[in-house]
VOTORLUM-993235 format. One line per field, with one value per residue: residue in one letter; x, y, z of N, C-alpha, C in turn. Coordinates in steps of 0.1 Angstrom, whole numbers, plus 5000, padded with zeros to 4 digits. Example, Ala and Ser with C-alpha at 12.3 -4.5 7.8 and 13.67 -1.06 7.14 Angstrom:
res c(A;S)
nc1 c(5132;5128)
nc2 c(4943;4978)
nc3 c(5078;5071)
cac1 c(5123;5137)
cac2 c(4955;4989)
cac3 c(5078;5071)
cc1 c(5132;5129)
cc2 c(4967;5000)
cc3 c(5078;5079)
END
This chain:
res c(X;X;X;X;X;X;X;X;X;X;X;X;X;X;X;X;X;X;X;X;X;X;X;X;X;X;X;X;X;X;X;X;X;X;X;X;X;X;X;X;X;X;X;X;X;X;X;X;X;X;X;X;X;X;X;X;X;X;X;X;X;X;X;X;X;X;X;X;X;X;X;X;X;X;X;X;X;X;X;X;X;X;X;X;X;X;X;X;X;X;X;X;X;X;X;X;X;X;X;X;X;X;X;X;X;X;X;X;X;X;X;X;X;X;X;X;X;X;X;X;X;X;X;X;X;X;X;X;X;X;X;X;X;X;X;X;X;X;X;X;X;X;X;X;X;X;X;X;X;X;X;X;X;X;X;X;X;X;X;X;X;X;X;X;X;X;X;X;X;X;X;X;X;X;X;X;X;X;X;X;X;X;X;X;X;X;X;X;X;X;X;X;X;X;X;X;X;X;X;X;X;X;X;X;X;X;X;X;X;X;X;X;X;X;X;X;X;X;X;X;X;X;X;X;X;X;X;X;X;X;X;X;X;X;X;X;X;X;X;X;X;X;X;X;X;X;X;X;X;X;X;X;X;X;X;X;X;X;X;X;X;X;X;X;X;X;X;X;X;X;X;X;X;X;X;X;X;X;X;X;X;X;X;X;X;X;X;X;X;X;X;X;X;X;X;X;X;X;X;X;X;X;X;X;X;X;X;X;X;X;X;X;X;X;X;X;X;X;X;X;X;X;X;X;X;X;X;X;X;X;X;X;X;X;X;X;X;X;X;X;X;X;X;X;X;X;X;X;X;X;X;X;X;X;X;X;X;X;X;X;X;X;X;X;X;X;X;X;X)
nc1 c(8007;7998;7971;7966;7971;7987;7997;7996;7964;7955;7944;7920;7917;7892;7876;7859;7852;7825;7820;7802;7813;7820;7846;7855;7883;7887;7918;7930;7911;7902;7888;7852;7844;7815;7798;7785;7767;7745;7754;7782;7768;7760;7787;7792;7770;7780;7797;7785;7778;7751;7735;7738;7736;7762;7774;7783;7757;7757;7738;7742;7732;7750;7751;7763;7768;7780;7798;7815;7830;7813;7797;7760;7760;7788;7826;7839;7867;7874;7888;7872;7847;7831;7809;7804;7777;7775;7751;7741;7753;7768;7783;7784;7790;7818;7829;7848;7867;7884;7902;7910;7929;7917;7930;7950;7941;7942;7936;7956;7982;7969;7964;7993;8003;7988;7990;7967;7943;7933;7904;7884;7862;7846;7869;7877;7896;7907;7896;7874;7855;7865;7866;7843;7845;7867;7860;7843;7859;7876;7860;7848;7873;7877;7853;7865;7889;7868;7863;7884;7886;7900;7897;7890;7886;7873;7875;7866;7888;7895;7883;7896;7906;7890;7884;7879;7875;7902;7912;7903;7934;7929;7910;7877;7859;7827;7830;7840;7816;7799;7806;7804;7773;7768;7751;7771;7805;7815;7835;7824;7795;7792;7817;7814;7791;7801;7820;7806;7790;7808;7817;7794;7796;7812;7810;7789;7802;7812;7837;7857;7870;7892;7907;7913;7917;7918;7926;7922;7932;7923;7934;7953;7981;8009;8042;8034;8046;8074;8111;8124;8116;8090;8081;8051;8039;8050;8035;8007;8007;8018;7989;7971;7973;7971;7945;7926;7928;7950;7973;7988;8007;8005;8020;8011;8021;8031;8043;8046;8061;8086;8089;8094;8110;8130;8121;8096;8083;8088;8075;8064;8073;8046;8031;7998;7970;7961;7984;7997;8024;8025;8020;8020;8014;8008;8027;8042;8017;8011;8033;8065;8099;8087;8071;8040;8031;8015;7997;7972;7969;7974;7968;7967;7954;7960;7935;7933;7917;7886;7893;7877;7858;7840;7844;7864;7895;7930;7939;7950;7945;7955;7952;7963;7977;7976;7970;7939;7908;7893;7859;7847;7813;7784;7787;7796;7816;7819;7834;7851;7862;7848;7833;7854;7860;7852;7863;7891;7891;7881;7907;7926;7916;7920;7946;7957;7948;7960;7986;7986;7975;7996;8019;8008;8014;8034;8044;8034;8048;8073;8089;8111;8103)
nc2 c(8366;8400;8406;8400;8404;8398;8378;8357;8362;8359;8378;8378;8394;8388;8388;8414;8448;8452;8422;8391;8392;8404;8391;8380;8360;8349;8334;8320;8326;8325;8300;8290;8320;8347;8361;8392;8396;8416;8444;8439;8443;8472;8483;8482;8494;8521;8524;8515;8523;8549;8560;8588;8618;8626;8608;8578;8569;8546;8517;8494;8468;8457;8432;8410;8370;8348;8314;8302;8290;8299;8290;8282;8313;8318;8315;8282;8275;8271;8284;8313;8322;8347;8361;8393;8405;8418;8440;8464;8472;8493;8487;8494;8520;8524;8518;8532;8534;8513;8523;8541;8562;8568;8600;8599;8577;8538;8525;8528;8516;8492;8478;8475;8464;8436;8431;8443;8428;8427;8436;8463;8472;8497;8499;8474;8450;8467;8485;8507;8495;8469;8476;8471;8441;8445;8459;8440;8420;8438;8442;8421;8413;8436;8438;8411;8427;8441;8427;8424;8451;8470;8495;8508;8536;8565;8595;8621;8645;8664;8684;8694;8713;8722;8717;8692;8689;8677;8645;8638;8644;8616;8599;8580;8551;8556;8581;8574;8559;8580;8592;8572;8561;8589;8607;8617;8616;8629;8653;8678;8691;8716;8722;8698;8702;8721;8709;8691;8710;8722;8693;8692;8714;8714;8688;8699;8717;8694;8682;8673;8667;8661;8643;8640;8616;8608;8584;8567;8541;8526;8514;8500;8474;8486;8477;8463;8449;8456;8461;8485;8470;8459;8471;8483;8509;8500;8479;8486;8502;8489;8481;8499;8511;8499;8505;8520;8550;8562;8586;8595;8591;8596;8595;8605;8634;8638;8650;8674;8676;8677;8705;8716;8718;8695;8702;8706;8682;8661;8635;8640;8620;8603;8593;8580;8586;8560;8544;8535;8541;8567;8596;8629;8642;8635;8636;8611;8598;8573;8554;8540;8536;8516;8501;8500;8523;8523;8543;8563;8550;8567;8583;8599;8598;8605;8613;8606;8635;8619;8602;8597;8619;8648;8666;8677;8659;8656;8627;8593;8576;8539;8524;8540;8553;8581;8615;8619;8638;8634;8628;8622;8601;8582;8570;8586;8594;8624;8629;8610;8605;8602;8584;8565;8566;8542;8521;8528;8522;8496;8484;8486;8476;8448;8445;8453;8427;8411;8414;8409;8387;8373;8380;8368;8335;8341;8340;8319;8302;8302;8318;8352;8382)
nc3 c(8411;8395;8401;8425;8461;8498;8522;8540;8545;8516;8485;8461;8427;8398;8367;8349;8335;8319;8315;8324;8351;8378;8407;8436;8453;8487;8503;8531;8555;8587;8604;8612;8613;8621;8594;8591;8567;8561;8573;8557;8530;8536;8537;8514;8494;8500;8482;8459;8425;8409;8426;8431;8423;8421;8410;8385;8361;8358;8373;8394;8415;8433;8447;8463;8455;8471;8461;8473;8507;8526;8549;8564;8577;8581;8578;8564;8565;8539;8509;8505;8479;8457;8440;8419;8393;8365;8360;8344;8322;8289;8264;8239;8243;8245;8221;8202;8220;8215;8195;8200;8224;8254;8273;8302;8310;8314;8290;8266;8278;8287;8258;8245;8263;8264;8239;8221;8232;8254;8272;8264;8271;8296;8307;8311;8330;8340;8354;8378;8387;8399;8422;8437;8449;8461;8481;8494;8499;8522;8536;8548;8567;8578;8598;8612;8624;8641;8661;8676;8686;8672;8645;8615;8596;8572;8556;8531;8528;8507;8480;8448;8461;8483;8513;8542;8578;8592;8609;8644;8666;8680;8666;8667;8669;8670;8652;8634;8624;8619;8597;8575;8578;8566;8536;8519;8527;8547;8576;8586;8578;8562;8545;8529;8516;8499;8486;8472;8452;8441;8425;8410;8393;8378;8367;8350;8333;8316;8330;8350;8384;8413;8444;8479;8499;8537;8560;8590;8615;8641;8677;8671;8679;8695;8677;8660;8623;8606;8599;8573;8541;8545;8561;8579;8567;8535;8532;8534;8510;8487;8487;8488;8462;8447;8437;8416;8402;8425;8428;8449;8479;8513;8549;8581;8589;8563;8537;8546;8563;8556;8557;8586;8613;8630;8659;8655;8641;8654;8678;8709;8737;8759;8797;8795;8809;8819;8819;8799;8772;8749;8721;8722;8698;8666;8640;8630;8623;8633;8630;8631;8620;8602;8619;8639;8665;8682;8687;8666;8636;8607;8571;8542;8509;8473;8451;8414;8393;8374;8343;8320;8305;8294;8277;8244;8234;8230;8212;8194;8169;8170;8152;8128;8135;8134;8141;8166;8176;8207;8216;8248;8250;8269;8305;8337;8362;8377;8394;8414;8440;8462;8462;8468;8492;8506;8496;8504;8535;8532;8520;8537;8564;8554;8549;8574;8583;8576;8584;8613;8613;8602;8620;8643;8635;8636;8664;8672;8661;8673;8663;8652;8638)
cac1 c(7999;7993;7961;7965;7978;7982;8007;7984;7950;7953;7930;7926;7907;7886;7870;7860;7837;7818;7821;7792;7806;7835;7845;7870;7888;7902;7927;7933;7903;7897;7869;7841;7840;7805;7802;7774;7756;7742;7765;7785;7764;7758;7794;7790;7766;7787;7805;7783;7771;7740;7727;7730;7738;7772;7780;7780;7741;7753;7730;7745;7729;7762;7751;7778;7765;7790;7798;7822;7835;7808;7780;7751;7766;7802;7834;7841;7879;7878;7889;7861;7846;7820;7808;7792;7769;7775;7740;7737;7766;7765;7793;7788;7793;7833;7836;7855;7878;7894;7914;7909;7929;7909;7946;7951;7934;7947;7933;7965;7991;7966;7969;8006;8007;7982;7990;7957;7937;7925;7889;7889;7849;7846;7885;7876;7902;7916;7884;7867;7846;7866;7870;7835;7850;7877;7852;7832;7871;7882;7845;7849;7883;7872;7847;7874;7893;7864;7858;7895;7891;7906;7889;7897;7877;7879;7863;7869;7897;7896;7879;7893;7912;7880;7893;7873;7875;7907;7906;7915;7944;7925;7897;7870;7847;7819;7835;7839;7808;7790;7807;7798;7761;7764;7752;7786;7817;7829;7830;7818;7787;7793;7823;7807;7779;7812;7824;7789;7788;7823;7811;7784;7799;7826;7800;7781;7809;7815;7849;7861;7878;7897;7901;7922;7909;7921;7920;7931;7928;7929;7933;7967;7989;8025;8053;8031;8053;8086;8115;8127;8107;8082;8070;8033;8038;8053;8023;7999;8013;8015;7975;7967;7983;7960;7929;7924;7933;7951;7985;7997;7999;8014;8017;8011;8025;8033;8052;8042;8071;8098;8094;8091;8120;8127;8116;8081;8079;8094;8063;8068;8064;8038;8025;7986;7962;7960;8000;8003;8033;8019;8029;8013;8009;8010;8029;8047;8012;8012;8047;8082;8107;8079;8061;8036;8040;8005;7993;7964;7976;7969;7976;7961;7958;7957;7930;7932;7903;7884;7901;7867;7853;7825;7854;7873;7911;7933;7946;7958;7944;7963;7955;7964;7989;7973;7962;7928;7900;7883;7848;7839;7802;7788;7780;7811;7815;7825;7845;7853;7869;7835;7830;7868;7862;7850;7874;7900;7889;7885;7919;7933;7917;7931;7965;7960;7944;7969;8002;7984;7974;8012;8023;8003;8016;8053;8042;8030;8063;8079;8099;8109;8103)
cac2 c(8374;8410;8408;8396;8405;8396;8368;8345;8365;8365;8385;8376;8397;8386;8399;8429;8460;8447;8414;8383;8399;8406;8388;8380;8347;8353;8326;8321;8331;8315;8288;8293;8333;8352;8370;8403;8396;8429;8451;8439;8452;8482;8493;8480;8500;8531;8525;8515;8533;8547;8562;8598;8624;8628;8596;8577;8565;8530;8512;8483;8459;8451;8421;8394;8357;8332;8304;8283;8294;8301;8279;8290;8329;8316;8309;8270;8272;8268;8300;8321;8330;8357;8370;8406;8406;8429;8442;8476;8479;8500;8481;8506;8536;8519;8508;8537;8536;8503;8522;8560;8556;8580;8603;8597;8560;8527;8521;8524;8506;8477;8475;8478;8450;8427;8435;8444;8420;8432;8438;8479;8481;8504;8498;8459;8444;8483;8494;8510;8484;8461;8483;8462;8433;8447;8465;8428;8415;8442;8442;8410;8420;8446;8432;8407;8434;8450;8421;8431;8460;8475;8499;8517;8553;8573;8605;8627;8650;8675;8679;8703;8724;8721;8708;8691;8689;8669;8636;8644;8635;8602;8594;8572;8542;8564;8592;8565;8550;8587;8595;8556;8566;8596;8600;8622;8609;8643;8654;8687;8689;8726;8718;8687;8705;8731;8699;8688;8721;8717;8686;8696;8724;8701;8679;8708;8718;8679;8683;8664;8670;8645;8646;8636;8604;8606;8573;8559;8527;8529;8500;8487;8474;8488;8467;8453;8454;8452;8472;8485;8466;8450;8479;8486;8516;8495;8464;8494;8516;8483;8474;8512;8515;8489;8509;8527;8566;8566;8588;8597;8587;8599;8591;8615;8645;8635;8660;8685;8671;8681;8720;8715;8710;8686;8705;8707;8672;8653;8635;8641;8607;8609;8581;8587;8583;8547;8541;8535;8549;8574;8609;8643;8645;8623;8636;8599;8586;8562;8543;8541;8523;8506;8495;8506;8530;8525;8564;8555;8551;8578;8585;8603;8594;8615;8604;8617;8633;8608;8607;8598;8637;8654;8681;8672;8659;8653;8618;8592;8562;8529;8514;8546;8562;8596;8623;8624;8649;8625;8631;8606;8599;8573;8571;8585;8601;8634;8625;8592;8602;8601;8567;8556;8564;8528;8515;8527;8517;8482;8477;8493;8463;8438;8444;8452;8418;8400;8418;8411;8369;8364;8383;8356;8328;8338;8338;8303;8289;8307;8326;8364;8386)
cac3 c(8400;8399;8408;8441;8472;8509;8524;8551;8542;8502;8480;8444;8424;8384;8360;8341;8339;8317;8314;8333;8366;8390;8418;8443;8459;8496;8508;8545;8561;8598;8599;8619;8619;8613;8587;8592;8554;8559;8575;8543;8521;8542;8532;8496;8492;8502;8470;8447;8415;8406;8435;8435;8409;8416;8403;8366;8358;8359;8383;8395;8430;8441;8456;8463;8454;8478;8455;8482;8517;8537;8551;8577;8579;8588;8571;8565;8563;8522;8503;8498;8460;8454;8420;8418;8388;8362;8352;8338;8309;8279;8257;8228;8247;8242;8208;8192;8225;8212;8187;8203;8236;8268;8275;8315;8313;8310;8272;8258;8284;8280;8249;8242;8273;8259;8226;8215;8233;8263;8266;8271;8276;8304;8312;8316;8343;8352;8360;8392;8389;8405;8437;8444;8453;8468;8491;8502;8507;8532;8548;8560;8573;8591;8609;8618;8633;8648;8671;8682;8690;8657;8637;8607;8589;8564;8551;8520;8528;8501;8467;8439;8472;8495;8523;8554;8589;8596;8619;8653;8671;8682;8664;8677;8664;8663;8642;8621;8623;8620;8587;8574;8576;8554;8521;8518;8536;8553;8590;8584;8563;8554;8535;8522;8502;8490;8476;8463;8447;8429;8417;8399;8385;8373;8356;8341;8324;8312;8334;8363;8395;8418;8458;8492;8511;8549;8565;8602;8618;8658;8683;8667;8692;8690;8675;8643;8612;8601;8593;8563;8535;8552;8573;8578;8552;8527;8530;8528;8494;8479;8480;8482;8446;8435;8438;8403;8405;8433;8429;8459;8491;8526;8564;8593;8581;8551;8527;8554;8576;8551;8558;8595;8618;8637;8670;8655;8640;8663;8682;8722;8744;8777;8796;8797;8825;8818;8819;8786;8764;8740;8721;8722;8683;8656;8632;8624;8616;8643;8624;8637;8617;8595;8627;8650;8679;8693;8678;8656;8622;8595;8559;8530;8493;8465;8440;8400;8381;8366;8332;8312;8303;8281;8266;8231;8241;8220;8211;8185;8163;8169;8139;8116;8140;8135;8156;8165;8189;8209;8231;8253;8257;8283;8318;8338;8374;8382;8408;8421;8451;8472;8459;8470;8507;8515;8491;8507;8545;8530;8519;8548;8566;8545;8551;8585;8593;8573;8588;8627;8609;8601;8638;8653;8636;8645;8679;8676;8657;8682;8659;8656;8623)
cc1 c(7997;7982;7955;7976;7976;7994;7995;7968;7954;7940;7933;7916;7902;7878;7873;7847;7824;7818;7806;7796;7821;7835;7860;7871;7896;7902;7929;7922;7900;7888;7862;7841;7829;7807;7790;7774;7755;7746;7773;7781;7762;7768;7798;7783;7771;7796;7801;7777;7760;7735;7723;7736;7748;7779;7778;7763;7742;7748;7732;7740;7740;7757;7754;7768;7780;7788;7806;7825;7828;7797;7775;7756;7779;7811;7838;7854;7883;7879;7872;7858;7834;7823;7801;7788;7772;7759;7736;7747;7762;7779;7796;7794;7809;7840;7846;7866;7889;7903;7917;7916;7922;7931;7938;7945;7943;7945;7943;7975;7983;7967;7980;8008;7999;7981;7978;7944;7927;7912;7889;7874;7848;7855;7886;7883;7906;7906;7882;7863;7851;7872;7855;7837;7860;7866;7846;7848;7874;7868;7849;7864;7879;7866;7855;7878;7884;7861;7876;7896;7898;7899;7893;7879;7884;7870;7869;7873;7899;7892;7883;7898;7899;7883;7880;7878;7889;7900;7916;7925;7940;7911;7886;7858;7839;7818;7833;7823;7795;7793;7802;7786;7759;7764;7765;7797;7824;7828;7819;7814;7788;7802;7819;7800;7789;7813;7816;7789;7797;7820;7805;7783;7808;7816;7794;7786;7818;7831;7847;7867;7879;7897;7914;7911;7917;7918;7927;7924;7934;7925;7949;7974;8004;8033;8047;8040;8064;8094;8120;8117;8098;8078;8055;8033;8040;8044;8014;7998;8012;7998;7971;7968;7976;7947;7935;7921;7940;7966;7995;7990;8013;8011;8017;8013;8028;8046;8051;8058;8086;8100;8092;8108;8120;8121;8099;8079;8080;8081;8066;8059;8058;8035;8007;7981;7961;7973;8006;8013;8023;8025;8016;8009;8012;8018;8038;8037;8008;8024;8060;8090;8099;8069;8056;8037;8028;7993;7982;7970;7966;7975;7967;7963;7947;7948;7928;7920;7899;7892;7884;7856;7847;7836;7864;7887;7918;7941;7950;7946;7953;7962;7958;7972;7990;7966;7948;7920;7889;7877;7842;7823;7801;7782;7796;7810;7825;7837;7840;7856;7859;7837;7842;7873;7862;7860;7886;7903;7889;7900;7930;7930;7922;7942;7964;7957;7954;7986;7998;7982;7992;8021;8020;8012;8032;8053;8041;8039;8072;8098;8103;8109;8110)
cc2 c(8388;8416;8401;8402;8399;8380;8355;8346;8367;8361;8381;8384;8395;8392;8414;8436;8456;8435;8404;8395;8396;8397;8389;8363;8351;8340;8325;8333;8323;8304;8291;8312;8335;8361;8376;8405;8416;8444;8453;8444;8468;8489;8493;8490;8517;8534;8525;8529;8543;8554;8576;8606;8630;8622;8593;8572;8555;8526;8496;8483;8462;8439;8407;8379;8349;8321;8292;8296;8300;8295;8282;8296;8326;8309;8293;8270;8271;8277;8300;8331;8337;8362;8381;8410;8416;8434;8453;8480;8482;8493;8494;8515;8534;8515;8518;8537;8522;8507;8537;8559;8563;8589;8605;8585;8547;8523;8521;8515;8492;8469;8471;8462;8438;8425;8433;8434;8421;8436;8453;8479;8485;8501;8484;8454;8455;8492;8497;8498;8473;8463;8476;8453;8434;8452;8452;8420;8421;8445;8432;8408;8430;8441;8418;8413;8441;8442;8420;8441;8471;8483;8511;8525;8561;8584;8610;8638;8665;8670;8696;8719;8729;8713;8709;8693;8681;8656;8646;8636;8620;8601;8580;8561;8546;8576;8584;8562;8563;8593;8584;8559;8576;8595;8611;8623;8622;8642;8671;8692;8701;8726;8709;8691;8717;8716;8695;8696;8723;8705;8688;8706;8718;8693;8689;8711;8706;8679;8672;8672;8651;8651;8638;8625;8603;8593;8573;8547;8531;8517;8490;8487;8482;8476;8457;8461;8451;8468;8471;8477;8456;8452;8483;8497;8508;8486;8475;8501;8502;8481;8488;8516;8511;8493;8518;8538;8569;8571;8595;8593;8594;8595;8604;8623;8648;8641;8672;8687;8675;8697;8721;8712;8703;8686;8701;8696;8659;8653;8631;8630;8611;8595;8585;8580;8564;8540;8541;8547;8555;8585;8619;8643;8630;8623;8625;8591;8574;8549;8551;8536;8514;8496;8500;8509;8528;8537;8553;8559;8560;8584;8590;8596;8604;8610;8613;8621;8625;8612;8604;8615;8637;8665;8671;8675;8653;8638;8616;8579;8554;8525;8522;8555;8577;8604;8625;8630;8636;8629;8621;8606;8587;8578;8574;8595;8612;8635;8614;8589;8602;8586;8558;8555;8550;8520;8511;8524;8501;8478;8478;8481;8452;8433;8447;8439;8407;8401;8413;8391;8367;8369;8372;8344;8328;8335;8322;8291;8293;8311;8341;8369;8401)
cc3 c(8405;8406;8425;8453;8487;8510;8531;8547;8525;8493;8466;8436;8407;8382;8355;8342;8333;8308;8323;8346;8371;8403;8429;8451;8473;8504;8522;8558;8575;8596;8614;8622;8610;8613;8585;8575;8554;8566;8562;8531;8528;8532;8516;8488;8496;8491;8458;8439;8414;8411;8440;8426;8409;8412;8390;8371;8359;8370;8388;8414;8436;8451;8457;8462;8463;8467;8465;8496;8529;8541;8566;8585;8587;8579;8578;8563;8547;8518;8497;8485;8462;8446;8423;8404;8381;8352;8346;8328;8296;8270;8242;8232;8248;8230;8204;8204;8225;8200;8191;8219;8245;8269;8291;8317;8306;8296;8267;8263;8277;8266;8244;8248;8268;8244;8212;8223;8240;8262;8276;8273;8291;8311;8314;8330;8352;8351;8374;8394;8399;8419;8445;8450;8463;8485;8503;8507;8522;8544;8555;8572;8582;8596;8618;8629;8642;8661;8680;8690;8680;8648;8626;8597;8582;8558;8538;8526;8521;8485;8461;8453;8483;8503;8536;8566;8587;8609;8633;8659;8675;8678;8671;8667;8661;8660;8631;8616;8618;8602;8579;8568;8566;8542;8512;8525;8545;8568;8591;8570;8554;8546;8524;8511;8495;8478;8466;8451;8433;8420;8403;8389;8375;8358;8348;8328;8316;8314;8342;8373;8409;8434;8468;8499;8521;8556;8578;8604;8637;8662;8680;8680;8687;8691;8664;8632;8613;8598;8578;8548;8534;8564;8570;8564;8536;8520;8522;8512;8485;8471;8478;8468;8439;8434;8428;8409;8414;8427;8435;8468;8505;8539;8572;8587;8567;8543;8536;8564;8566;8550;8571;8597;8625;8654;8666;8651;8650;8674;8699;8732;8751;8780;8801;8809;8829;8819;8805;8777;8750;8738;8718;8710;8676;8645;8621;8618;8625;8635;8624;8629;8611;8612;8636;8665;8685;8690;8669;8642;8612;8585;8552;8518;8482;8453;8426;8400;8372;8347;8318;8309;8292;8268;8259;8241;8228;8222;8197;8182;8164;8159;8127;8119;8132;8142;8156;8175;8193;8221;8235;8257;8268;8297;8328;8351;8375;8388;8414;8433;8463;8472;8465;8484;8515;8515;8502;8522;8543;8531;8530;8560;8562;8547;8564;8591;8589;8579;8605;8626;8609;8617;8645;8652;8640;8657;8677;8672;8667;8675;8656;8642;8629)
END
């Protein structure tokens, strides 16, 4: 199904925006690991709604109910379900967009695809909304990996060509852990309140603006992954893709590495103080041939402007196939791409815990991928 991903660890995700409530189902979860409750919400709470006035006004808990898979704060081996509650929806503030499509939103694919059926209030299945779920999936993943040794961060990159601090060459747990805490994901807060600033000017003028999410994950061992299709890039771009606005994405250098030559890109081995093989730069990202070199892994992703806006656009009636000026009212975020930092640290565990679960089990059939 589309709405899942993941091979050994799979994620499934239901529901709609505004619908009872969103949840998620994940498959292949260990038995007996504990699972930090409030940690969990810690970075739930990093995503959700509500909370500060650069977001929409919807005011949603986010707080996961367990229906099966975990008994006295530890997984039991049975796939684990959690529902997140949808309690603050405005259903009107959507009626005229079941025949008006939003231009840059899903409202009309769905339609066409479901031929008419789909429930479009506040984008129902291809909403944000269900980046909550996604968020309580790759939490519990992460802290998986954190008891590894594994840790993956992410900050907000750039908003509207404000650009932050980059990560540095080797980021650190508590880099991660100091952006985390903030009530704006940057490294340097004087950029931060630029962005802030852009925001709100954005909103004033019932516009939008979209943004760059930087992520790494450090601690991988070298030699996870595959080549060709069924390298670590490839696992990643798939679930990355599945987070609503994202439409670009790059590794290390990214697009940067196609006006460079190979003297400058090209990442020069050393062995460091500790023995270990390592390179001076990173410009591969920490990925060789679809599998890790050891380098901490790093990629950006490009996230749209929300496509819901206060300014007349022009669309069409479906049921009269004529042109019409449509203003969206509603509750609707400036910019999303604050909101999509956790997101995107979630999913980024996800796939790393399930590409490092199926490594293992080759090991143990004692076969080679």
């Amino acid at each position: 199904m589309s709405s899942e991903f993941g091979n050994l660890l799979r994620i499934s995700l239901f529901g709609e925006s505004h619908g009872r409530a969103v949840g998620v189902l994940i498959g292949g979860l260990p038995a007996g690991i504990k699972v930090d409750l409030e940690a969990l919400q810690q970075l739930m709470d990093r995503r959700r709604p509500g909370k500060d006035p650069l977001s929409t006004a919807r005011r949603e808990p986010d707080r996961p109910r367990f229906l099966s898979g975990i008994t006295g704060g530890r997984t039991n081996g049975s796939p684990l379900c959690a529902v997140i509650e949808n309690e603050d929806v405005r259903s009107s503030d959507y009626e005229a967009l079941q025949d008006q499509p939003r231009p840059a939103h899903a409202d009309y694919t769905a339609h066409v695809k479901w031929r008419g059926w789909a429930d479009g209030r506040g984008g129902g299945h291809l909403s944000g909304r269900l980046t909550a779920p996604l968020c309580l999936a790759g939490g519990i993943a992460g802290q998986i990996l954190a008891r590894r040794g594994i840790y993956t961060g992410a900050h907000l990159a750039a908003v509207d060509g404000i650009c932050d601090e980059p990560f540095p060459l080797l980021p650190t747990k508590e880099l991660f852990e100091e952006i985390a805490q903030k009530a704006f994901p940057v490294i340097d807060e004087r950029r931060g309140r630029q962005m802030q600033a852009r925001i709100t000017e954005a909103a004033a003028e019932a516009d939008s603006v979209g943004g760059v999410i930087e992520c790494a994950a450090t601690g991988l061992p070298a030699g996870l992954g595959a080549p060709h299709f069924g390298g670590v890039e490839n696992r990643l771009a798939a679930a990355l893709f599945g987070i609503p606005a994202v439409k670009g994405l790059e590794f290390g250098a990214g697009f940067k590495s196609a006006a460079m030559r190979g003297s400058q890109n090209n990442d020069p081995f050393i062995v460091d103080e500790e023995g270990c093989i390592r390179t001076e730069s990173n410009h591969s990202g920490g990925i060789l041939g679809g599998i890790t070199s050891g380098m901490p892994l790093l990629f950006r992703v490009a996230i749209k402007p929300t496509p819901s806006i206060g300014l007349p656009q022009q669309t069409v009636s479906l049921s009269r196939r004529e042109p019409r000026t449509l203003t969206i009212a509603g509750r609707h975020d400036p910019c999303i791409a604050h909101r999509a930092v956790p997101v995107v640290e979630a999913v980024t565990a996800a796939v790393l815990l399930d590409m490092i679960m199926e490594g293992e089990s080759d090991e143990v059939n004692g076969t080679e991928k």
